[in-house]
C-alpha positions as CSV (number, residue, x, y, z in Angstrom):
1,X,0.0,0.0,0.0
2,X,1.3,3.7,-0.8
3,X,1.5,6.0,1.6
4,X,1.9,9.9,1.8
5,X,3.6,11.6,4.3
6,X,2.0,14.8,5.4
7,X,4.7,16.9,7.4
8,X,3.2,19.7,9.9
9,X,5.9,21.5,11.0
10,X,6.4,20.6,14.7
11,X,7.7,22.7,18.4
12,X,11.3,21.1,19.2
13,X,11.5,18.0,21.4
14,X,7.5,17.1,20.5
15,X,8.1,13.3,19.0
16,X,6.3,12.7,15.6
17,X,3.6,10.5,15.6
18,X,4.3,8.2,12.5
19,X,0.3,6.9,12.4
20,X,-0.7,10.5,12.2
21,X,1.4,11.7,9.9
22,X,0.9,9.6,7.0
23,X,-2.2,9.0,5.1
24,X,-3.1,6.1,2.5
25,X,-3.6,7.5,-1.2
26,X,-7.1,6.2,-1.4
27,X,-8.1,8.2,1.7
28,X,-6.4,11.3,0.0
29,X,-8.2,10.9,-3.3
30,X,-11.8,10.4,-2.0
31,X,-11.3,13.6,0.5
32,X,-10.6,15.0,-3.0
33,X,-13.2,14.2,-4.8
34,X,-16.1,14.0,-1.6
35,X,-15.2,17.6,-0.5
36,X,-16.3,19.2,-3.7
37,X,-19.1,16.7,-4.4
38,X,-20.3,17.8,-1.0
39,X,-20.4,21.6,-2.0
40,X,-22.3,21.0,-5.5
41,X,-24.7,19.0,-3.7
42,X,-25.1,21.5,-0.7
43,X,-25.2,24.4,-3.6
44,X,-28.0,22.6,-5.6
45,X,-30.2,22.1,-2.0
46,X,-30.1,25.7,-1.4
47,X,-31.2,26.4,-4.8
48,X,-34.1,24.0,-4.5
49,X,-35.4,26.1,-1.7
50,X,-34.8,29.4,-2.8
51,X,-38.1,31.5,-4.7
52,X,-37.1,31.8,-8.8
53,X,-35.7,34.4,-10.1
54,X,-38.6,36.5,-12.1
55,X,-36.5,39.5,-12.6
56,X,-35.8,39.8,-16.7
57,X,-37.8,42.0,-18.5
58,X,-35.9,42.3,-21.3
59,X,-39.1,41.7,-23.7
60,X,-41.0,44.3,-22.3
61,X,-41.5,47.6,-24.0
62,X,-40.9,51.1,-22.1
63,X,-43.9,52.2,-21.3
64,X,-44.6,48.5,-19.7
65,X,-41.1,48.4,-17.8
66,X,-42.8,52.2,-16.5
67,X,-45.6,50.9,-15.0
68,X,-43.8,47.5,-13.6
69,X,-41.5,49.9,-11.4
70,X,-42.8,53.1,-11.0
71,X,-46.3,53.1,-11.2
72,X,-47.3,49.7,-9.5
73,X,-43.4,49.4,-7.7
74,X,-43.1,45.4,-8.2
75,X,-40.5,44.3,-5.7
76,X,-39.3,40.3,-6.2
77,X,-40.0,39.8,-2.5
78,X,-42.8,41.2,-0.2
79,X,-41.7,42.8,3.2
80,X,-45.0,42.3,4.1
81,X,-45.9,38.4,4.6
82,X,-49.5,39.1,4.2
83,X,-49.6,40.7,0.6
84,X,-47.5,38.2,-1.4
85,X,-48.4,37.8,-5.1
86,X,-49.3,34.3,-4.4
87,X,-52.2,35.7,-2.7
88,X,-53.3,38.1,-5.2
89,X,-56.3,37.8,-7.4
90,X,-54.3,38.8,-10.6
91,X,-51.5,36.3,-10.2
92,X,-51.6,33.2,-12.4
93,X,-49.6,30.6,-11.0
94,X,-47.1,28.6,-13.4
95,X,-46.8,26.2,-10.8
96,X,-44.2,25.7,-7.9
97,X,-40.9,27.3,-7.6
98,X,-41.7,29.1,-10.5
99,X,-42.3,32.7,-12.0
100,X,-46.2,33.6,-12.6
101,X,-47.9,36.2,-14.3
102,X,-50.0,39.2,-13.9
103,X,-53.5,40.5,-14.9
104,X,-52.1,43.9,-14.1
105,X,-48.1,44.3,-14.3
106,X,-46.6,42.7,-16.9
107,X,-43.3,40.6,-17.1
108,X,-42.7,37.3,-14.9
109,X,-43.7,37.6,-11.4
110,X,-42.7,36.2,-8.5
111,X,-45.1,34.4,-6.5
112,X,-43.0,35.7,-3.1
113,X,-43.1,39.7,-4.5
114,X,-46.0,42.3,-4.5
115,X,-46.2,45.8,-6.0
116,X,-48.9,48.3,-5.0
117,X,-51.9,46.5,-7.0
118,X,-52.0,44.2,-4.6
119,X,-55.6,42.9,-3.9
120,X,-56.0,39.8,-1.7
121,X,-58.3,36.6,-3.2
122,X,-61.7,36.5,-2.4
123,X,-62.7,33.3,-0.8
């Protein structure tokens, strides 16, 4: 079996503990390949959990882009837990964890943002 020997720089008159000090090449290669496994995995579970994105609105014209952020001041995410654009009566879900649409303000909303249309569901 292979070994590596990992040297740490030790205080004078410490003794060097051989078992510690040396570490098999198959324990060295899967710590280099579980460590960044383990951050695209952790990266993608965040993601999962996170609200989309519903922020381009490249395709809209001017006047549309106007009344998105000025007039009815769309904001991705609601400070206010109780006027979420889930819970609007013009937002049309697409579904979950993904960007909706409205009667009123053009462009891809978010189901987590509100603007100052906001009128809550009947019923």
């Amino acid at each position: 079996m292979t070994h590596i020997r990992i040297s740490s720089s030790s205080a004078v008159g410490e003794r060097e503990r051989p078992e510690a000090a040396t570490i098999t090449r198959r324990a060295a290669l899967l710590r280099v390949v579980t460590l960044p496994l383990a951050a695209v995995i952790s990266a993608e579970l965040v993601a999962c959990s996170k609200q989309p994105q519903c922020t381009d609105v490249s395709g809209l014209s001017p006047d549309d882009a106007r009344l998105r952020t000025e007039i009815a001041a769309y904001v991705e995410q609601s400070p206010d837990p109780a006027k979420l654009c889930a819970g609007c009566m013009h937002f049309t879900s697409a579904g979950d964890k993904a960007c909706g649409s409205c009667k009123v303000v053009k462009g891809p909303i978010n189901p987590g943002g509100t603007c100052k249309l906001f009128a809550a569901k009947q019923g």
